[in-house]
Each structure stands twice: as structure tokens, then as C-alpha cells.
DSSP file (Angstrom, degrees, kcal/mol; ACC not computed):
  #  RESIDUE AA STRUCTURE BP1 BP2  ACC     N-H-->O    O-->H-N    N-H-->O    O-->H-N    TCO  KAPPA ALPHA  PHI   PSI    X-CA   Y-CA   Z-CA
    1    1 A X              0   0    0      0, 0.0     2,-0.1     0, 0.0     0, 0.0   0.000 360.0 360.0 360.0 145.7    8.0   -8.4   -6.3
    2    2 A X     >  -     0   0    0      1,-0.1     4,-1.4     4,-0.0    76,-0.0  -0.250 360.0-113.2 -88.3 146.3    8.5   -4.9   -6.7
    3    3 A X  H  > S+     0   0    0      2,-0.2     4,-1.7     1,-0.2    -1,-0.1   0.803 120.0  42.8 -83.7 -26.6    8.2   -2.6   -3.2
    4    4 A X  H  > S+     0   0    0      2,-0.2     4,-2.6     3,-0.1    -1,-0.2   0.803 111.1  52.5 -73.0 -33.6    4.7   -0.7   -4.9
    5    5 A X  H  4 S+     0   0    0      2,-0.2    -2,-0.2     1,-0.2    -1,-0.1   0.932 114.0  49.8 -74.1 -27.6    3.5   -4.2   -6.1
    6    6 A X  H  < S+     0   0    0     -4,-1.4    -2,-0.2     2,-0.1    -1,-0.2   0.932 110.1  44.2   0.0 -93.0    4.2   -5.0   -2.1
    7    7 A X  H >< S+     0   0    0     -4,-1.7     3,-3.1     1,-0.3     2,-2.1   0.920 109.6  55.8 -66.6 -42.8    2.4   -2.3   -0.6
    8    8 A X  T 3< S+     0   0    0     -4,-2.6    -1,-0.3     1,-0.3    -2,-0.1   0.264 106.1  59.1 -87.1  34.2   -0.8   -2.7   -3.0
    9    9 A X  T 3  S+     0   0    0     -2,-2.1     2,-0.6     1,-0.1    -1,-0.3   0.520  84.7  84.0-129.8   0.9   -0.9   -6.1   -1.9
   10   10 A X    <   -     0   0    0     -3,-3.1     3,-0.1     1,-0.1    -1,-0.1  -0.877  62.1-166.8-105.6 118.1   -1.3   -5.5    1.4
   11   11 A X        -     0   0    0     -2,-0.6     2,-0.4     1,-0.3    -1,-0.1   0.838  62.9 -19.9 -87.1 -21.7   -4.8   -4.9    2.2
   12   12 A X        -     0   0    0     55,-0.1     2,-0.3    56,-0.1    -1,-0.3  -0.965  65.0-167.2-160.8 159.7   -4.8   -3.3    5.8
   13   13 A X        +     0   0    0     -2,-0.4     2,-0.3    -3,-0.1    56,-0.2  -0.992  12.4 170.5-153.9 144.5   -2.4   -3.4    8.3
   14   14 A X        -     0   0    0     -2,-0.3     2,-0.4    51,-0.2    58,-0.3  -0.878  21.7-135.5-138.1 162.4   -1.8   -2.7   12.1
   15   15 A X        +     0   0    0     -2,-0.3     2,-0.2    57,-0.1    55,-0.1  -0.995  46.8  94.2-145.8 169.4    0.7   -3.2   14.4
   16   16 A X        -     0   0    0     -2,-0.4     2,-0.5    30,-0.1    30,-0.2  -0.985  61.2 -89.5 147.1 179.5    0.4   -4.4   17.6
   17   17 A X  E     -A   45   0A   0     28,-1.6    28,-3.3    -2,-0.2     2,-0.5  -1.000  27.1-143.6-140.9 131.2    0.3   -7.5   20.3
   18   18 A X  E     +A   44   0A   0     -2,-0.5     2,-0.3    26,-0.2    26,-0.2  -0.877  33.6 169.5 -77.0 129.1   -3.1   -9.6   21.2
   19   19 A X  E     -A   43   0A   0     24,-0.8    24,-2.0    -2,-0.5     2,-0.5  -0.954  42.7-118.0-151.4 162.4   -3.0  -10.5   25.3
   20   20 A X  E     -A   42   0A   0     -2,-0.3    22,-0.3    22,-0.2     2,-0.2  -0.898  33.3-153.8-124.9 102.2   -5.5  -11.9   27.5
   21   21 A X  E     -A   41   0A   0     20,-4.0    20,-3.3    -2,-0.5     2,-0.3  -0.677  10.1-156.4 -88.8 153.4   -6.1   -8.8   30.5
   22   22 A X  E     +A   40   0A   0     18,-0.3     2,-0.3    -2,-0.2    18,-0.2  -0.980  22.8 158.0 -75.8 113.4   -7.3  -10.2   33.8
   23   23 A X  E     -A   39   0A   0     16,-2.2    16,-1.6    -2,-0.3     2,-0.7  -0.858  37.4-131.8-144.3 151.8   -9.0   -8.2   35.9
   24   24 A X        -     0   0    0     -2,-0.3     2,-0.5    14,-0.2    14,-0.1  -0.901  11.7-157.9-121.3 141.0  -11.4   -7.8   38.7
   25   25 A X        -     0   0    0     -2,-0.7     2,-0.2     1,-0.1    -1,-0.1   0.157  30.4-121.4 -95.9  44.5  -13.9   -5.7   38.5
   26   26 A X        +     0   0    0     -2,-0.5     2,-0.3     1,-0.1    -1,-0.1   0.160  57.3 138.2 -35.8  70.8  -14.8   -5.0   42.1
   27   27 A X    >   -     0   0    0     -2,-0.2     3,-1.3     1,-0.1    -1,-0.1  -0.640  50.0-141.6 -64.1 125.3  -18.4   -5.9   42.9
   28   28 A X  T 3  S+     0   0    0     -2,-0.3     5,-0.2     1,-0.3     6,-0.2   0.945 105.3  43.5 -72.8 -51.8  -17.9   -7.6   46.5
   29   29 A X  T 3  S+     0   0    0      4,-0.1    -1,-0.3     3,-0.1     2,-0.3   0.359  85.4 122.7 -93.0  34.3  -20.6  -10.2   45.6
   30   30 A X  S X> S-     0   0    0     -3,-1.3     3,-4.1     1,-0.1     4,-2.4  -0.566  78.5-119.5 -90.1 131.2  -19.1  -10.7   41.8
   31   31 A X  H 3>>S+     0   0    0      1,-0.3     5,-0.9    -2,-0.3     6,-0.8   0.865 118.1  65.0 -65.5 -20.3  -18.1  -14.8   41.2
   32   32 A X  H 345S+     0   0    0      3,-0.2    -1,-0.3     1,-0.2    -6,-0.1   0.547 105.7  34.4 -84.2   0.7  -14.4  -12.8   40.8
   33   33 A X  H <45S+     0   0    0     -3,-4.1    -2,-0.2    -5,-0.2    -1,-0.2   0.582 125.3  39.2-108.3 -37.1  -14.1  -11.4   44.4
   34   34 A X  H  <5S+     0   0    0     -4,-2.4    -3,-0.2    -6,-0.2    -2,-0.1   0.979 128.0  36.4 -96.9 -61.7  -15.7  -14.4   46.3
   35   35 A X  T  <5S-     0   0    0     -4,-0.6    -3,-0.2    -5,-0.3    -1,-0.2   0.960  97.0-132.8 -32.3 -54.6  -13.9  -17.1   43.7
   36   36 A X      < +     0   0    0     -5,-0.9     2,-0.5     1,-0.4    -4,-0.1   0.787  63.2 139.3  87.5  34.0  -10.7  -15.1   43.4
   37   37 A X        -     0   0    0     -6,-0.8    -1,-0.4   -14,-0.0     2,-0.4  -0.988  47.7-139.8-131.0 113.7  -11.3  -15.9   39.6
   38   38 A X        -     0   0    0     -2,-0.5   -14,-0.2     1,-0.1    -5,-0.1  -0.720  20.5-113.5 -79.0 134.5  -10.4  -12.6   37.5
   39   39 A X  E     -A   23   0A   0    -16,-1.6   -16,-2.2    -2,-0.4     2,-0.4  -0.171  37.6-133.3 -59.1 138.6  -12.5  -11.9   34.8
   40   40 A X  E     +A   22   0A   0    -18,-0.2     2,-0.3   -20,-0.0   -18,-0.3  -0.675  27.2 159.4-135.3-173.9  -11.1  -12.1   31.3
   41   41 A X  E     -A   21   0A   0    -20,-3.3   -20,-4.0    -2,-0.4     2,-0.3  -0.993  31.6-122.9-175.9 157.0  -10.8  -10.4   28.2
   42   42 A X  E     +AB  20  57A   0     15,-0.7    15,-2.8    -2,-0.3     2,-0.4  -0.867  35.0 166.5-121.8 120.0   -8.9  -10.1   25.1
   43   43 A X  E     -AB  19  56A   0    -24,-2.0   -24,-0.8    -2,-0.3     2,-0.5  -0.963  29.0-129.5-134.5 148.8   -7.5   -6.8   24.0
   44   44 A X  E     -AB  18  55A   0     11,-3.1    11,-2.3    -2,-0.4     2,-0.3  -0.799  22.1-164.2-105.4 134.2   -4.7   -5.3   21.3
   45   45 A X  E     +AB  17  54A   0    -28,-3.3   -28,-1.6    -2,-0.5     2,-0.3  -0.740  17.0 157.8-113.8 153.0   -2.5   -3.3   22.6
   46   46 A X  E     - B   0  53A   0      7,-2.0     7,-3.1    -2,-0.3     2,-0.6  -0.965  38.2-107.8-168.1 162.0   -0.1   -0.7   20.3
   47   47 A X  E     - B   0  52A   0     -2,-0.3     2,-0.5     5,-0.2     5,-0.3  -0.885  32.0-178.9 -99.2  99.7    1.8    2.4   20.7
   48   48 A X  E >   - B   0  51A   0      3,-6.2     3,-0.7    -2,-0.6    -2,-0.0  -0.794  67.4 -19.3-135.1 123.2    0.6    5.6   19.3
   49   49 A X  T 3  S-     0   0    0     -2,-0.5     2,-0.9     1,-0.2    -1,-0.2   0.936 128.9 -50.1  73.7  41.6    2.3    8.9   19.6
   50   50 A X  T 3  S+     0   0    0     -3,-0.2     2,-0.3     1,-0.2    -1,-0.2   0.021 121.2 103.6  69.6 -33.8    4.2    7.7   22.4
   51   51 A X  E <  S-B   48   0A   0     -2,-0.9    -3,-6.2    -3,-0.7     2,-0.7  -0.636  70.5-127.3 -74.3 133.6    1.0    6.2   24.4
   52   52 A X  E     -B   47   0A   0     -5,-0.3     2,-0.3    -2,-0.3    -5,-0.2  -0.631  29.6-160.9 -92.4 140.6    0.4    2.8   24.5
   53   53 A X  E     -B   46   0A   0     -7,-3.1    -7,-2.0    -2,-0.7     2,-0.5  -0.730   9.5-170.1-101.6 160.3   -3.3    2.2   23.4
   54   54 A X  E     -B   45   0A   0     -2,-0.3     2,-0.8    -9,-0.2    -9,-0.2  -0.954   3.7-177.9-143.1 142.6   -5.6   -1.0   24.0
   55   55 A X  E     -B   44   0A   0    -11,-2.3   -11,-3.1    -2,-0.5     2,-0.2  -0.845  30.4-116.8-151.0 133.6   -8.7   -1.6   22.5
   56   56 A X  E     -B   43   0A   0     -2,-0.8     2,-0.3   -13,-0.3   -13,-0.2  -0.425  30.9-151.1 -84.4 156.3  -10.6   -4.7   23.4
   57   57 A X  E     -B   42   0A   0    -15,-2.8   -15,-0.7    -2,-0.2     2,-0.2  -0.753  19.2-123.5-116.7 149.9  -11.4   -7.3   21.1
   58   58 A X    >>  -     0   0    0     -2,-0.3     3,-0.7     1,-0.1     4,-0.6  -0.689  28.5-129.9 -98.9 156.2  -13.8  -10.1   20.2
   59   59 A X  H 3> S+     0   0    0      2,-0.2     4,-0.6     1,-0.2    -1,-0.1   0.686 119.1  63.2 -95.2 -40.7  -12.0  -13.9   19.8
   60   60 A X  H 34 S+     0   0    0      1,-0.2    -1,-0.2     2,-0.1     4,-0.0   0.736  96.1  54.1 -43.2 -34.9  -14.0  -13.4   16.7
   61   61 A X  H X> S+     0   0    0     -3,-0.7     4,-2.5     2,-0.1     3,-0.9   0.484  91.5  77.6  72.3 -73.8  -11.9  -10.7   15.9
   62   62 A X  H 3X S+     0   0    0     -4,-0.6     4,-1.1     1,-0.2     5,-0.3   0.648  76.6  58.3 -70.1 -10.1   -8.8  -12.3   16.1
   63   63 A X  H 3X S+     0   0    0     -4,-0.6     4,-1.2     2,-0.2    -1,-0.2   0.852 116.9  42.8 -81.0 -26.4   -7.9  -14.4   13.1
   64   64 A X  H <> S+     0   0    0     -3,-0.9     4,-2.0     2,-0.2     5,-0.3   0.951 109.0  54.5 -75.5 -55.0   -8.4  -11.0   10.9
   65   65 A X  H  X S+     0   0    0     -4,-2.5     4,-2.3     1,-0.2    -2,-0.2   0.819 110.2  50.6 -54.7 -17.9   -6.4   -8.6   13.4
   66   66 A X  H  X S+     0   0    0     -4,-1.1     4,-1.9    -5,-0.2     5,-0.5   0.920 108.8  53.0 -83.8 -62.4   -3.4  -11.3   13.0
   67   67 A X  H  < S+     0   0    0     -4,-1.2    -2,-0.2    -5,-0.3    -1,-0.2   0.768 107.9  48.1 -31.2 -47.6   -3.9  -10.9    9.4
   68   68 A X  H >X S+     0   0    0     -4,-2.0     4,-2.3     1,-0.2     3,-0.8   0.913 111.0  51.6 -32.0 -71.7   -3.5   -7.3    9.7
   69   69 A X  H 3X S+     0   0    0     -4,-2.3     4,-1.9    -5,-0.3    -2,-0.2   0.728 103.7  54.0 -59.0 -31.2   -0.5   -7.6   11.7
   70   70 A X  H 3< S+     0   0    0     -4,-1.9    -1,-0.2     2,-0.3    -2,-0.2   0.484 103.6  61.3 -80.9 -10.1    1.3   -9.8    9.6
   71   71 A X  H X> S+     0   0    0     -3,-0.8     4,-1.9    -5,-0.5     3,-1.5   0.912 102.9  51.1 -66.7 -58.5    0.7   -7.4    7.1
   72   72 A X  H >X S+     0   0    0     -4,-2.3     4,-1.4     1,-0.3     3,-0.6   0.847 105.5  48.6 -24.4 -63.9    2.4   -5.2    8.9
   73   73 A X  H 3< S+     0   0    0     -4,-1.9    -1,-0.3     1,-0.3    -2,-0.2   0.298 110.2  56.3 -90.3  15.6    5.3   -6.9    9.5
   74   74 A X  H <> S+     0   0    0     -3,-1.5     4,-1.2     2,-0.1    -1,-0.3   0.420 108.0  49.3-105.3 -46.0    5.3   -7.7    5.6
   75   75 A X  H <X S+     0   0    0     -4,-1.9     4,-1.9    -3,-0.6    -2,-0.2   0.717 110.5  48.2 -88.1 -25.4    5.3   -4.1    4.9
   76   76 A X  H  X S+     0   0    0     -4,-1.4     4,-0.8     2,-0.2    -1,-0.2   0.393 104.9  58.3 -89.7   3.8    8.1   -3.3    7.3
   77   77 A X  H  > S+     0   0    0      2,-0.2     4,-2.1     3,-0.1     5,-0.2   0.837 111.8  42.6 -78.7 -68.7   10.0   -6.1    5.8
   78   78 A X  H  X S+     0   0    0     -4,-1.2     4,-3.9     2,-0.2    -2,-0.2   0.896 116.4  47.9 -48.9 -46.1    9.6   -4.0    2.1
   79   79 A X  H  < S+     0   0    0     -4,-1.9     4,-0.5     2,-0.2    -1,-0.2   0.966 110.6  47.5 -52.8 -64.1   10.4   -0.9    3.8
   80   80 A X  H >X S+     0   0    0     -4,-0.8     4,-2.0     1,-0.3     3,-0.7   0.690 118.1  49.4 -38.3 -60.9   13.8   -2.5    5.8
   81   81 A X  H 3X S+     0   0    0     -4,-2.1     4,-2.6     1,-0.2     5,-0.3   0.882 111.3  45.6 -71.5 -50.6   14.7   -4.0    1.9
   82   82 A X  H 3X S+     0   0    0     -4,-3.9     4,-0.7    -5,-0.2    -2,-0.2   0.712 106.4  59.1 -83.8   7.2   14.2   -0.7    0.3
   83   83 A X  H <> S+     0   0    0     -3,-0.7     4,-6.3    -4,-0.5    -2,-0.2   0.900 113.5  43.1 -75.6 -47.1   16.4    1.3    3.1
   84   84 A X  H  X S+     0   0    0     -4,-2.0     4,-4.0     1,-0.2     5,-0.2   0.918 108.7  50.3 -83.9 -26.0   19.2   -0.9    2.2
   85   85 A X  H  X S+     0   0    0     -4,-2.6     4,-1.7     2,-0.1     5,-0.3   0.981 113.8  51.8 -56.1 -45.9   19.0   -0.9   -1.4
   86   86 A X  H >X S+     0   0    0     -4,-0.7     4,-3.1    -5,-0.3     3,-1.3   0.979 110.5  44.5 -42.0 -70.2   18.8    2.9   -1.0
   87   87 A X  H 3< S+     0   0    0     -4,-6.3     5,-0.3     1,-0.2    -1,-0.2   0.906 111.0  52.0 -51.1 -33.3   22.0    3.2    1.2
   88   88 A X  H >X S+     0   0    0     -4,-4.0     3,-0.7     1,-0.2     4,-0.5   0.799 109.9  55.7 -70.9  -9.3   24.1    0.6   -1.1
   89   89 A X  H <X S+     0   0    0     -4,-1.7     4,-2.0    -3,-1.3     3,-0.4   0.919 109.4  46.1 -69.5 -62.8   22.8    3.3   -4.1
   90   90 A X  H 3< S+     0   0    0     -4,-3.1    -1,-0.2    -5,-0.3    -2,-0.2   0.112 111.1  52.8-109.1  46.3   24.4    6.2   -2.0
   91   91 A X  H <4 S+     0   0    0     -3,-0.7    -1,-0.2    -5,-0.2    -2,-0.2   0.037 107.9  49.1 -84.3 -10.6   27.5    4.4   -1.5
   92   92 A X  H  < S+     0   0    0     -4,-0.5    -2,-0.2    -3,-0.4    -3,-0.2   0.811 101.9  58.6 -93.9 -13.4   28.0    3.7   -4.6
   93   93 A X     <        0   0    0     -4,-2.0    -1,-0.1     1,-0.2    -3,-0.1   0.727 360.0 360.0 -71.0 -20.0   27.4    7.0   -5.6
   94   94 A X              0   0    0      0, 0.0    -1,-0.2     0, 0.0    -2,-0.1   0.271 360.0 360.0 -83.1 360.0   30.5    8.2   -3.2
């Protein structure tokens, strides 16, 4: 497949990691203080502009944001293939 026919087959993309925060949120009479059971919650975390960002997420959520992401890594695949056809192009020109 051709590196334009590539990207216009990738319909969104992100990049990023899903992980499972734990946290307490500390109300003294909260089933997470008196248990010792953190509350949890599912958020994607990514780097932008040097700051990492997080934005929480629904479990509902996740089977598309993977989708995303594997776009992603699909598209950096195409990019990574057309870097190196490019350099052997200007070595061969030399």
C-alpha cells in the first residue's frame, strides 16, 4: 500500500498508554479511608509539548481509544518506512 493510501486509511489516531489510577480521595468517613480500598479509575495518559497529560476515560471508551492507538502506531510504522526509503534515495544520489 502506498504511504498516502496508508494515512487516508487511518481514520483517527492518538498516542498514548490506558492505566488504572488508584487513588484516595480523602473523605475520613469514605469506604476508601476506613477500608484502605483506593478508589479506581481508568485514564489515558500522553505527552504533549513536553507535559504529560491524562484525561480520564470510560471502560466504554476503551475498545475505540485502542483503536486509535493502533492507528497510531500504524501511521508511525508508514512514517519509519518512508524515512528509510528516503535516506537509501539520498545515498544513492551521492
Amino acid at each position: 500500500m502506498k504511504f498516502v493510501e496508508k494515512i487516508q486509511s487511518l481514520d483517527n489516531v492518538i498516542r498514548g498508554s490506558i492505566y488504572e489510577m488508584k487513588r484516595y480521595c480523602g473523605k475520613s468517613n469514605c469506604i476508601c479511608a476506613k477500608a484502605k480500598k483506593p478508589h479506581k479509575s481508568l485514564a489515558l495518559s500522553f505527552s504533549y509539548k513536553g507535559k504529560t497529560k491524562l484525561i480520564p476515560i470510560k471502560k466504554e471508551q476503551i475498545s475505540g481509544i485502542k483503536a486509535k492507538m493502533n492507528d497510531y502506531k500504524e501511521l508511525k510504522a508508514a512514517i519509519d518506512e518512508l524515512t528509510r526509503i528516503n535516506a537509501e534515495l539520498l545515498r544513492s544520489e551521492q
